[in-house]
C-alpha positions in Angstrom: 142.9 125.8 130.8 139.9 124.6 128.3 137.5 122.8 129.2 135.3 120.5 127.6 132.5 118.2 127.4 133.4 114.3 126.3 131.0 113.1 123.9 130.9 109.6 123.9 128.5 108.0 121.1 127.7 104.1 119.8 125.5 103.1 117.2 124.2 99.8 117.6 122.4 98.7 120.6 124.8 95.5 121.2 127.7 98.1 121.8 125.7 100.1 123.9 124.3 97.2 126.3 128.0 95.3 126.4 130.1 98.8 127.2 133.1 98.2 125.0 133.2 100.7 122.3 132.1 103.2 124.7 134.3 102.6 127.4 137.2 102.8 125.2 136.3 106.1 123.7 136.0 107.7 127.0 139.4 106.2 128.3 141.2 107.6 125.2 139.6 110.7 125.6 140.2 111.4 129.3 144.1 110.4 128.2 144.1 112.7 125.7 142.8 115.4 127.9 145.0 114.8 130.6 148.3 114.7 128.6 146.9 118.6 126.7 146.0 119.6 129.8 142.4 120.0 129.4 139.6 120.1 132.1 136.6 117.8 132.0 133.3 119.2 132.9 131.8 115.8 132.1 130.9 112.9 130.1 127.6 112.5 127.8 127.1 109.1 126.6 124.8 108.1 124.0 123.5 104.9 122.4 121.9 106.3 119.1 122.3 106.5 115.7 123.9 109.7 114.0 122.3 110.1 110.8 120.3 113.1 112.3 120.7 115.1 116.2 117.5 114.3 117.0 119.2 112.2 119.7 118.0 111.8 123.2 121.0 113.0 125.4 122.6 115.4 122.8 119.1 117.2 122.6 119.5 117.6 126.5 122.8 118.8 126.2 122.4 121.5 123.6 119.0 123.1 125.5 121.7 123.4 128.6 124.6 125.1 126.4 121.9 127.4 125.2 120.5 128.2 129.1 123.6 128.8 129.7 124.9 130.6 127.1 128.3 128.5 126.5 129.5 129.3 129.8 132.3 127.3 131.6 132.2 125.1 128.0 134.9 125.4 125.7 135.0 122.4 123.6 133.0 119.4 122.4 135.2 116.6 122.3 134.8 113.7 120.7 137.0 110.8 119.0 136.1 111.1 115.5 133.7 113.0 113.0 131.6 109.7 112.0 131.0 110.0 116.4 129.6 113.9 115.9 127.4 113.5 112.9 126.7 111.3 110.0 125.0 113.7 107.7 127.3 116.5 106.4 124.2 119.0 105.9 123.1 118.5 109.8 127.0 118.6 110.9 127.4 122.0 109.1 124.4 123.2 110.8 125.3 122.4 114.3 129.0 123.3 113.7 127.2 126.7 113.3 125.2 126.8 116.2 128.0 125.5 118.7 130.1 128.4 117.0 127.7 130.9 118.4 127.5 129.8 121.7 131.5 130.5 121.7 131.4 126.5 121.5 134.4 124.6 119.6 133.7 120.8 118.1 136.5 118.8 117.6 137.6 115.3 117.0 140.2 113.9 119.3 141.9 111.7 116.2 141.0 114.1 112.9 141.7 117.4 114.4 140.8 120.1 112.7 141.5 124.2 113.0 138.3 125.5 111.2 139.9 129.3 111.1 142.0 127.5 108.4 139.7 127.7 105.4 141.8 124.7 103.5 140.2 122.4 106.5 136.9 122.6 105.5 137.6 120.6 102.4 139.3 117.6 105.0 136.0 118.5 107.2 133.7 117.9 104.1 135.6 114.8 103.5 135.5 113.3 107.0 131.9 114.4 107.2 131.1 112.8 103.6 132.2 109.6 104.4 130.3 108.2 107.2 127.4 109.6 105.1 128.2 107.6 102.3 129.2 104.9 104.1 125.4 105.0 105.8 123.7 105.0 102.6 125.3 102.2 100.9 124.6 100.1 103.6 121.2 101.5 104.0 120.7 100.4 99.9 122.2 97.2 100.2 119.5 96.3 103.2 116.9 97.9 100.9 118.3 95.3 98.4 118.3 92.5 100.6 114.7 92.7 101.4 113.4 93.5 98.0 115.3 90.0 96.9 114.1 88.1 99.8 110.2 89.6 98.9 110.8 88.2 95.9 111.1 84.8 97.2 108.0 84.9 99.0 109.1 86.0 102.5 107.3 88.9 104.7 109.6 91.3 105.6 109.5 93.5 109.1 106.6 93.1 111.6 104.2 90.5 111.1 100.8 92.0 110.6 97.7 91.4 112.6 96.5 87.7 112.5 100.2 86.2 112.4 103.4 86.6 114.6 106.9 86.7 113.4 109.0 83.1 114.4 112.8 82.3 114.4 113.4 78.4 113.0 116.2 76.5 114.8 118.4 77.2 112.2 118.1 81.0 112.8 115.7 81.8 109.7 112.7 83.7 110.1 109.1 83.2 108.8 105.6 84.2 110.0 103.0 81.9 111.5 99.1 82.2 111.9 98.1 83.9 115.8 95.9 81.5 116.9 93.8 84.3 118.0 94.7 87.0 115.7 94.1 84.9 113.0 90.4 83.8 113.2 89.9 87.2 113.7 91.1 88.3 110.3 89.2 85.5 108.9 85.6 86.6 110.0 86.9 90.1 109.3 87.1 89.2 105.4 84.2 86.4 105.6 81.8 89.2 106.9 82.7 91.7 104.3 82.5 88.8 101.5 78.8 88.2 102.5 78.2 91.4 102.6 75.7 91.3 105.2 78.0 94.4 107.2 79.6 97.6 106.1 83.2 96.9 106.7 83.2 99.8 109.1 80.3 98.5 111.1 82.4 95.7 111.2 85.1 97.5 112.6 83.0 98.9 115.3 81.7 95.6 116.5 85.2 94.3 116.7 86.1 97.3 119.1 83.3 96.9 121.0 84.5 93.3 121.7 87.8 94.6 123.1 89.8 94.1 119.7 91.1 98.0 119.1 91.7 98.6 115.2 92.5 101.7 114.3 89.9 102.5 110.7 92.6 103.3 109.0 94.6 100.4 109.8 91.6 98.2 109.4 91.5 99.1 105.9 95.0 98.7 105.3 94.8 95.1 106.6 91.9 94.2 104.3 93.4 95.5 101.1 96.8 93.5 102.1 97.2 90.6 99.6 99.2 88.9 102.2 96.3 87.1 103.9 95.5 85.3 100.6 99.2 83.8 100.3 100.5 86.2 98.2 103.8 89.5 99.1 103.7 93.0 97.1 106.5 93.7 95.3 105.8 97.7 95.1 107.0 99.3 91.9 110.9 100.6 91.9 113.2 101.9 89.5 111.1 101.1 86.1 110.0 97.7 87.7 106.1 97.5 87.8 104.4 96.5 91.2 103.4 93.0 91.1 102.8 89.4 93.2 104.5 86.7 94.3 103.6 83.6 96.2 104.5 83.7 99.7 106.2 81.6 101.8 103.6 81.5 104.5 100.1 79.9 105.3 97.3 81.7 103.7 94.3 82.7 106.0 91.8 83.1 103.0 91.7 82.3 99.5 92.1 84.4 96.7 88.6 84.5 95.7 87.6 85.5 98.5 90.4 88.6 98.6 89.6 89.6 95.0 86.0 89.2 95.7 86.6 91.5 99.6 88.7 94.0 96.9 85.7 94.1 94.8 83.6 95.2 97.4 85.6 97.8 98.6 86.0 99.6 95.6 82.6 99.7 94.6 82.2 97.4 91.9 79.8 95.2 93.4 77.2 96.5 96.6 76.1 93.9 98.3 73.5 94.7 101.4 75.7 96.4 104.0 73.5 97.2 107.2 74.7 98.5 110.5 75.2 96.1 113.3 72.9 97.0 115.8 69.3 98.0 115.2 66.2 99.1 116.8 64.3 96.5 118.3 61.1 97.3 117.3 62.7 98.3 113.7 64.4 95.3 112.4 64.1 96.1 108.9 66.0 99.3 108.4 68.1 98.9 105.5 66.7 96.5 103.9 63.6 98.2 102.4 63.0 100.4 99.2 60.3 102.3 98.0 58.6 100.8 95.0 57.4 104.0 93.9 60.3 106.6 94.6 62.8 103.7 94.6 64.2 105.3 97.9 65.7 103.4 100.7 63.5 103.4 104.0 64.1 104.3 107.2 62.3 104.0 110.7 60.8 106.4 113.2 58.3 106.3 116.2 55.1 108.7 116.7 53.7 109.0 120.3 50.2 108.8 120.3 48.1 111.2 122.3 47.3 108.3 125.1 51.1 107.8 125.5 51.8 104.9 123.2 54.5 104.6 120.6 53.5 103.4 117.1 56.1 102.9 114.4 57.0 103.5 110.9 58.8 102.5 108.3 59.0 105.8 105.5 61.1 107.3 103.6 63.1 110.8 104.5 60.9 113.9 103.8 63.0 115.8 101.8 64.0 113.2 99.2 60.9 110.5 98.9 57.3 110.1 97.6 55.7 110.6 101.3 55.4 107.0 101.6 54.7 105.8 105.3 53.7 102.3 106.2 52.7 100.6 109.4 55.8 98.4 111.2 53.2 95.7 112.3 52.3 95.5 108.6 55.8 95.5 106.9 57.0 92.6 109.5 53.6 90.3 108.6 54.6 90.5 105.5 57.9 89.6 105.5 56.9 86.7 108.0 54.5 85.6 105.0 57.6 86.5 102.7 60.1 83.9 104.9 57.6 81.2 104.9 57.4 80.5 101.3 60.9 79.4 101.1 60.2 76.9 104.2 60.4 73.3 102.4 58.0 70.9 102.9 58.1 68.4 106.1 59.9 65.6 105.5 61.3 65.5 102.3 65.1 66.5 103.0 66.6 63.6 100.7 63.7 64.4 98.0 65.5 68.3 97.6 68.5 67.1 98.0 68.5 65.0 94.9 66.4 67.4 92.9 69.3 70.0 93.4 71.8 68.0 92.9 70.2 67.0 89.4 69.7 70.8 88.5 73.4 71.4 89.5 74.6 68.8 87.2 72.6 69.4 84.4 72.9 73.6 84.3 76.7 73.4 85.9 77.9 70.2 86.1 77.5 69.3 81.8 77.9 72.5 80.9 81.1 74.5 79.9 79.1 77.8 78.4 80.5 79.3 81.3 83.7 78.2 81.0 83.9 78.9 77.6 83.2 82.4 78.3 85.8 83.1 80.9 88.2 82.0 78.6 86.6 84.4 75.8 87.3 86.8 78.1 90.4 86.1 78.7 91.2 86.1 75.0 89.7 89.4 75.0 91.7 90.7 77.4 95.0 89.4 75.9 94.0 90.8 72.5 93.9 94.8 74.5 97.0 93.9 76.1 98.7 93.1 72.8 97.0 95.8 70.8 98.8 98.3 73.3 101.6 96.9 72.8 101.6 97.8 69.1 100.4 100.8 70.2 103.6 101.4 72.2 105.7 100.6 69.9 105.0 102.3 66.8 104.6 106.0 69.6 101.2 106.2 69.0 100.8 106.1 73.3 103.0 107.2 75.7 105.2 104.7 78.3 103.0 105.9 81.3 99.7 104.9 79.5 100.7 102.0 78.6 101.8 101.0 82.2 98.1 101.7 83.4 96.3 99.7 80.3 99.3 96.3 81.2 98.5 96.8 84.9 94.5 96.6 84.6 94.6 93.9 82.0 97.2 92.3 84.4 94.5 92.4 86.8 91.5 91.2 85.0 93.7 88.1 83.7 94.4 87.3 87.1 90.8 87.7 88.1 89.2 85.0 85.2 92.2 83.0 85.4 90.8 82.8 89.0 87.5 82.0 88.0 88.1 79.4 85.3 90.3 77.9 88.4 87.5 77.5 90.9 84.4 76.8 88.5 85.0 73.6 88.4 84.0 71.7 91.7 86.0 68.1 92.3 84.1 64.8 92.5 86.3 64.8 96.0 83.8 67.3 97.6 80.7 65.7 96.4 80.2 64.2 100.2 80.5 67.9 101.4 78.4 69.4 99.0 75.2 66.9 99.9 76.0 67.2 103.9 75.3 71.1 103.2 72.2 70.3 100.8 70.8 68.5 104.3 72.3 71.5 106.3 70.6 74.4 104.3 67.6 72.2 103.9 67.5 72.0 108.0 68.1 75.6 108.0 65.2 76.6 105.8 63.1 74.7 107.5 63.7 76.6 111.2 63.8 79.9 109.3 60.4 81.6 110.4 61.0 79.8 113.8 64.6 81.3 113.8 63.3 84.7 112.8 60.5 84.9 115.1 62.7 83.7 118.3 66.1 85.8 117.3 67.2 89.3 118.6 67.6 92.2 116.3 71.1 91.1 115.3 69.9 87.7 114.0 66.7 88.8 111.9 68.8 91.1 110.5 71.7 88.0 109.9 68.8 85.7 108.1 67.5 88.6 105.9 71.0 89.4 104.6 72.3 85.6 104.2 68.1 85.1 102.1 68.2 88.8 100.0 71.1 89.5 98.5 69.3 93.4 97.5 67.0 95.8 99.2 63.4 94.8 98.9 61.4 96.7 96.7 57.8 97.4 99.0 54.9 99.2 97.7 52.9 98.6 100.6 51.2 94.9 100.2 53.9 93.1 98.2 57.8 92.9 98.5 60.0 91.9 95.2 63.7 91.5 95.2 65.7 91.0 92.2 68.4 88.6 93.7 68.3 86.0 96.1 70.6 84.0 97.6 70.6 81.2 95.2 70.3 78.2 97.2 67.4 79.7 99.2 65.7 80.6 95.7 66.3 77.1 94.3 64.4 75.6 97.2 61.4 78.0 96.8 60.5 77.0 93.5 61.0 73.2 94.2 58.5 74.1 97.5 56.5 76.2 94.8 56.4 73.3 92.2 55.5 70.7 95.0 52.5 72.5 96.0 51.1 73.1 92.7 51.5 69.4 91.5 49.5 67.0 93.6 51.3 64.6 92.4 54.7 66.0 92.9 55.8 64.2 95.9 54.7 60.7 94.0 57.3 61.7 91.4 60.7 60.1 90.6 63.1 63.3 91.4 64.3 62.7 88.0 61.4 63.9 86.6 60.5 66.7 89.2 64.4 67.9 87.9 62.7 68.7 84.8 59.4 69.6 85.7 61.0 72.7 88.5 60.7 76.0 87.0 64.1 77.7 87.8 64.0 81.2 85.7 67.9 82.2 86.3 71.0 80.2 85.3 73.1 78.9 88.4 76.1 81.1 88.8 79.4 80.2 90.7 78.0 81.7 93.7 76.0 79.2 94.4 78.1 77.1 96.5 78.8 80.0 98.4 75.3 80.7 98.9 74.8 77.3 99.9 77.0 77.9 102.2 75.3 81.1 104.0 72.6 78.9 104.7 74.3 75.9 105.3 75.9 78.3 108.2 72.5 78.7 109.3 71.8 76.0 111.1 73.2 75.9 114.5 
């Protein structure tokens, strides 16, 4: 008498939790037994899918056939082929092993005698099918969500900062975590101000008890999805482009692009570590005048026992520079204390900036103008190409590269020429924060004085937008936050002209010496200090 082991396999996990399609296969098979006289040693059931064997309960039962050498096993029964394996390679291959363990697989409804070398052809065929069968459907779901990406919608698992929702009339859709979401939100806002290195960033997070992984941190950041938009990756001849998503944006695109910018190196902002020494505030933010090398921090012990510090640069690369700590921070105490406005003149700068706003950004469209040279510019290489193309003179792949970074700088001024222009609706909001930054200039040396490490390090990023240059008596920095440096030569222009705070602010407009042209940063800067004031 044979005897054999039922294999009993479903491959959805509805079948599996409800019973039916494997109860049925067992009953037919225990009939079909019975009536050929067969004995039963006993029953594996499964619930997974067969495109491969890596399958929980058939791995189990093969490492027991091979302990035991096929003993007491005659057969592998089972209803049909599509129930064995999926994938005609894999089947082939454990067909093989089975055979040298003396073990025989067979299907209960597509018997087969595989001595019979015409059988293999009908075995190929039954084990094609199912295979076939798998990928189509496995290309139309591909399908499916390549079409529905195209209409905006995210696909699979939310990522971090939303969660995946069902509407009531069964269609799904992501939402914003409520505390996910702010989350992502200071993640890019931090980066875009460039105060932190995005990793530092990371860091601080995990500290707090939010676990990202770096390489999944950097994945989320360089996912257009939190600025409203879905990849469409590139398939079949189809470049990789955007669409508009159907979901709620956490950040602008600016911002992104701006994040994206950062990341790849094309602008380097300030990025300091997170925590500092105490007694060292100002590592990171220093450069060597004379060997234009950053500076760092150490302590020497003196011979009584006390610690005195240091701010030099490292041995092996600088000049030998060395300067006191207690001198550097005076300095930069003097440093903080010119941009302090004067007492009680809030509304005074308030209206002076808004006057130098409007006349350099406000009546002027050079700027504008030359976004949309650019963008001319940029058409004219795309077309050029083109031509290029065309008449064989460049290959197919080199155009693709040339459409996809002109692609992306068109998207980038088209971006810019969006957002220079500020709406009369926000002029409310844009005086509140004069007020606000105005406030927060005038705590600043109060602010730096009374902070911890973390928030002198916090002021100095939002005020210096580069290292300072420091050869020992004087600092120089070639960029400043705007705002910040708007308000210092207003202060500057005050003090010099006795008269100055007799003036009409019309007049004082005219009369403030503001060497650089406002960029479209400033409202941003404004912003920084705006944030500020607490």
């Amino acid at each position: 008498m044979k005897k054999a082991i039922l294999y009993v396999r479903v491959s959805t996990d509805e079948q599996a939790d409800k019973g039916y399609s494997q109860r049925d296969q067992d009953e037919r098979l225990r009939r079909y037994c019975e009536i050929n006289n067969i004995e039963i040693i006993r029953t594996v059931f499964e619930d997974h899918s067969a495109k491969t064997f890596n399958r929980p309960e058939w791995k189990k039962l093969l490492t027991d056939l091979k302990r035991h050498r096929g003993k007491n096993t005659d057969v592998i029964l089972f209803t049909k082929w599509d129930r064995f394996s999926r994938n005609a390679g894999d089947a082939y291959q454990m067909i093989a092993i089975l055979k040298n363990l003396d073990i025989e697989a067979q299907a209960m409804e597509q018997p087969l005698d595989l001595e019979i070398p015409e059988n293999k052809i009908m075995l190929a065929f039954y084990l094609a099918a199912p295979e076939v069968e798998n990928d189509r459907r496995a290309l139309n779901v591909k399908s499916g969500m390549r079409r529905a990406k195209k209409e905006g919608r995210c696909m699979g698992t939310a990522p971090f900062g939303y969660d995946n929702k069902t509407r009531e009339d069964g269609s799904k859709y992501i939402a914003i975590n409520p505390t996910e979401g702010p989350t992502m939100q200071y993640i890019f806002k931090s980066i875009h101000e460039g105060i932190f290195a995005p990793d530092q960033i990371r860091k601080k997070l995990n500290d707090e008890g939010i676990k990202i992984s770096r390489a999944n941190f950097y994945r989320q950041v360089r996912n257009p999805l939190y600025c409203g938009k879905i990849k469409i990756k590139a398939y079949k001849g189809e470049d990789e482009y955007l669409v508009d998503g159907q979901h709620e944006p956490l950040i602008s695109e600016e911002m992104f692009y701006k994040v994206q910018d950062i990341l790849t190196g094309r602008e380097r902002p300030i990025q300091v570590a997170v925590k500092g020494n105490k007694a060292l505030p100002l590592q990171g933010f220093l450069q060597c005048r004379m060997c234009n090398r950053g500076l760092t921090g150490s302590s020497s012990k003196s011979c009584t026992g006390n610690y005195y510090y240091y701010y030099h640069a490292q041995t092996q690369f600088g000049c030998g520079c060395r300067y006191r700590a207690d001198m550097v921070h005076d300095g930069i105490e003097k440093l903080l204390k010119k941009f302090v406005p004067l007492p009680g003149m809030e509304e005074l700068y308030k209206q002076v900036i808004a006057d130098i706003y409007k006349m350099q950004r406000g009546n002027s469209s050079d700027e504008r103008q030359g976004i949309s040279a650019q963008i001319v510019k940029v058409q004219q290489k795309l077309t050029n190409a083109r031509n290029l193309l065309v008449e064989d003179q460049i290959e197919a792949a080199d155009f693709k590269i040339i459409k996809r970074e002109c692609e992306d700088q068109l998207k980038r001024f088209e971006l810019a020429l969006t957002n220079l222009t500020i709406p009369k609706s926000n002029s409310m909001s844009i005086d509140r924060m004069l007020l606000t930054a105005i406030k927060a200039l005038s705590r600043l040396k109060r602010m730096y004085l009374d902070g911890d490490v973390q928030t002198k390090r916090a002021l100095l990023g939002c005020i210096f937008r580069e290292k300072l240059l420091f050869d020992g008596k004087k600092y120089r920095t070639t960029r400043l936050n705007e705002a910040a440096a708007l308000i210092f030569h207003i202060t500057k222009n005050l003090r010099e002209n006795e008269n100055g705070k007799d003036a009409p602010p019309a007049q004082l407009s005219r009369e403030v010496v503001y060497p650089d042209q406002m960029s479209n940063s400033f409202i941003e800067d404004l912003k920084k200090l705006a944030s500020l004031f607490k």
